[in-house]
C-alpha positions as a printed Julia matrix, in Angstrom:
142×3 Matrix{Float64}:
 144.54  55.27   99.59
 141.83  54.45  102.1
 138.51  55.85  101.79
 137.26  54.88  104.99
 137.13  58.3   105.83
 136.48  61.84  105.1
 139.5   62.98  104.48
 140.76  59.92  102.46
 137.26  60.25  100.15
 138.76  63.88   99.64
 141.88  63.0    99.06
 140.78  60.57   96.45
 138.54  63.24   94.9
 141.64  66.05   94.65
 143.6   62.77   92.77
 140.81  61.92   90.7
 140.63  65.39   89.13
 144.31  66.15   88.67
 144.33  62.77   86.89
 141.37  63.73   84.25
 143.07  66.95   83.91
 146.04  65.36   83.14
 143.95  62.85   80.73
 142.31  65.83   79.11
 145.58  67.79   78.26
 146.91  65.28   76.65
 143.73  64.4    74.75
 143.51  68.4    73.51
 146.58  67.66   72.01
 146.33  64.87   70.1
 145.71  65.75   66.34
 142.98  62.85   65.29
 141.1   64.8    68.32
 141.24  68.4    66.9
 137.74  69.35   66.32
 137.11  68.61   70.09
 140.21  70.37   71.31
 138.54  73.6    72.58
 136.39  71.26   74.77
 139.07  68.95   76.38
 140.51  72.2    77.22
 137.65  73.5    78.8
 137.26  70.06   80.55
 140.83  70.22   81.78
 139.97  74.17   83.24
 137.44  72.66   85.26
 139.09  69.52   86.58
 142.02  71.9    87.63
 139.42  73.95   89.63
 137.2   70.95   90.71
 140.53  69.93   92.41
 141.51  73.62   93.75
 137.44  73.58   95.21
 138.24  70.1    96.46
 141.3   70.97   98.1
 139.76  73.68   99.99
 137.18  71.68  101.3
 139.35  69.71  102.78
 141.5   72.73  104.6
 138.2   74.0   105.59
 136.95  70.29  107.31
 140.32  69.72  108.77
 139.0   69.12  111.8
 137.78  66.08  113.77
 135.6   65.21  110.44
 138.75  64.28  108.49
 138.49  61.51  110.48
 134.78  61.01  110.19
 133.94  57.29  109.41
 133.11  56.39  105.82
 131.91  52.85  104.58
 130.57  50.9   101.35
 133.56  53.16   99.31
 136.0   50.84   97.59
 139.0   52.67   95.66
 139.4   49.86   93.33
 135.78  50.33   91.77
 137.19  53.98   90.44
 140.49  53.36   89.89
 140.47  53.11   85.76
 143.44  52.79   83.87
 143.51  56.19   81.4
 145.19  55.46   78.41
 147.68  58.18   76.65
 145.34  59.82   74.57
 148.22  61.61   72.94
 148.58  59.26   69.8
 145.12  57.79   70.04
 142.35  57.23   67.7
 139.21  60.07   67.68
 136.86  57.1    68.57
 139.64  55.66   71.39
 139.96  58.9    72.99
 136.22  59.73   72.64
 135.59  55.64   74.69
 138.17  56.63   77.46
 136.36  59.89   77.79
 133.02  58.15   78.39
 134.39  55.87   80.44
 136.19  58.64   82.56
 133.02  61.06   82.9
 130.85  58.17   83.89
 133.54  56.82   86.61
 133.83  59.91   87.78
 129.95  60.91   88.09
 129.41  57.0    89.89
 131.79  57.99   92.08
 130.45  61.6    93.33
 127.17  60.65   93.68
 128.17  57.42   95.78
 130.72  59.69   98.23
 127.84  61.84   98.68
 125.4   59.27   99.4
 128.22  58.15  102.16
 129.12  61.43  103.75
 125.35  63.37  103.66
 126.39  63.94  107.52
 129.13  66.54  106.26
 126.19  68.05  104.19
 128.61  71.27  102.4
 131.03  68.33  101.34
 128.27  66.1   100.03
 126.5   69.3    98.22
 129.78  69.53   96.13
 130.14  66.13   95.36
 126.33  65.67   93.93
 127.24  69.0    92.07
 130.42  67.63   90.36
 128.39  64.37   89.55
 125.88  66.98   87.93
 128.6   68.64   85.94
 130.21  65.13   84.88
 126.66  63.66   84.03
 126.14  66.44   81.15
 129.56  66.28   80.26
 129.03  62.65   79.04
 125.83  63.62   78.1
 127.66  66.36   75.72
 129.88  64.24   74.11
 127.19  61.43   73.21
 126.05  62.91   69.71
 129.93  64.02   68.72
């Protein structure tokens, strides 16, 4: 996937959150993981609508800025292998977690620092780097 322009950034975005959704239904079900299950459920809720948001964004900018010019994005700097949390350890699934949120949060705040020319677009992103920043933050003292 090329993020060398708007609408590959996006596209990258809508896969990034499916992904952690996925990530975080699995982890909600794994039983070493129970006391947090509530929580990777909530976190999969809002990936699912980070990705619906997302996805609409990109209908909306259709236009000539799908092809707007993007540069200093590489896909392989937040591409992260996610383990299946589904038979992990509490403390495994708890590292890959971290590791996702912050990922994640690097990424938004990057895209938007690349695409403050589509300025509704970039607004979102710093936002979702917001929400994943106290996400990780949240999970620090569990």
């Amino acid at each position: 996937m090329s993020l060398k322009n708007f609408g590959g950034v996006l596209e990258f975005a809508i896969e990034l959150e499916k992904n952690d959704a996925a990530f975080f239904s699995k982890a909600a079900g794994n039983p070493n993981c129970s006391d947090m299950h509530e929580l990777f459920e909530k976190f999969q809720r809002e990936d699912q609508k980070n990705a619906k948001a997302l996805t609409r964004a990109r209908q909306e900018n259709v236009t000539e800025m799908t092809l707007e010019p993007v540069s200093g994005l590489d896909e392989r700097a937040y591409l992260e292998d996610r383990p299946d949390p589904g038979s992990m350890s509490r403390e495994g699934v708890l590292k890959a977690v971290m590791g996702i949120e912050d990922n994640a949060q690097r990424f938004y705040q990057e895209a938007a620092e690349r695409i403050k020319s589509l300025s509704d677009v970039g607004r979102t992103f710093q936002r979702l780097a917001k929400k994943r920043k106290a996400r990780s933050e949240s999970l620090k003292n569990r």
